[in-house]
N, C-alpha and C positions, 0 to 999 in steps of 0.2 A: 224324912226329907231325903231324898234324893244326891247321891254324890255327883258334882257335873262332871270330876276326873274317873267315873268310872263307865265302861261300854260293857255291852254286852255282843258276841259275836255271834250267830248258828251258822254253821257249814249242813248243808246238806250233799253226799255224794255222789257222783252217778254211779251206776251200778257196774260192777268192777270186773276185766275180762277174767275168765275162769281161773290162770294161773296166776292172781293176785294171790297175797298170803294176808289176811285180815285177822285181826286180833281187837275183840272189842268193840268189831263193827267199824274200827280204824285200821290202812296200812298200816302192815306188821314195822315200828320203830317211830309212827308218826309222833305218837305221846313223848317220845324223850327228844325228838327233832324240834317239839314246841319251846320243850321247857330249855333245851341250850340254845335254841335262837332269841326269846325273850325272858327267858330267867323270872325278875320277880315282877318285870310287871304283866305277864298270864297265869292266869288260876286257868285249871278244865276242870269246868263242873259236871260231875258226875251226881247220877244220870245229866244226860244231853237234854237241851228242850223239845218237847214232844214233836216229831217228824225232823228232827233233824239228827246227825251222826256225832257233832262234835259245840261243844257250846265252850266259848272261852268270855271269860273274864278279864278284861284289860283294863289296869289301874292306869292312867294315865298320868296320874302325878306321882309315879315311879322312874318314868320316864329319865334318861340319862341328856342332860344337855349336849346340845353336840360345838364345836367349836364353830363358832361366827353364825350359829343360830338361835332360834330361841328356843324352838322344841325340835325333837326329833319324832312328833308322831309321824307327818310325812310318810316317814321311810317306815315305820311300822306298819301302817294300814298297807302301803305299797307292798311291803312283801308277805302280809299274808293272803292277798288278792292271786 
């Protein structure tokens, strides 16, 4: 069965100008800029899914309430867009 509080994310990125610094096929610091913006509700699965660079895991019923709402995904999907 199916978990409905879980998503699954792929990034695919465009191709990066020369003096990018890539580690893992990710900007160099991307993987630890994921895990302190959303902590424990993203997993990165590694490997990524095929033709993409970055595949996240978001537990959605990790999620922190925010005050006078009732979820905060809003603002999660918003800022990994």
């Amino acid at each position: 069965m199916k978990n409905p509080n879980v998503l699954l994310l792929s990034v695919s990125l465009p191709i990066p100008p020369p003096e990018a610094v890539f580690i893992g096929g990710l900007p160099f610091g991307a993987i630890e800029a994921l895990k302190a913006a959303y902590g424990v509700v993203v997993q990165i699965l590694d490997p990524p899914r095929d033709g993409f660079n970055l595949t996240l895991k978001l537990n959605l019923g990790k999620l922190p309430l925010d005050e006078g709402s009732t979820s905060s995904f809003p603002k999660v999907i918003i800022c990994l867009l």
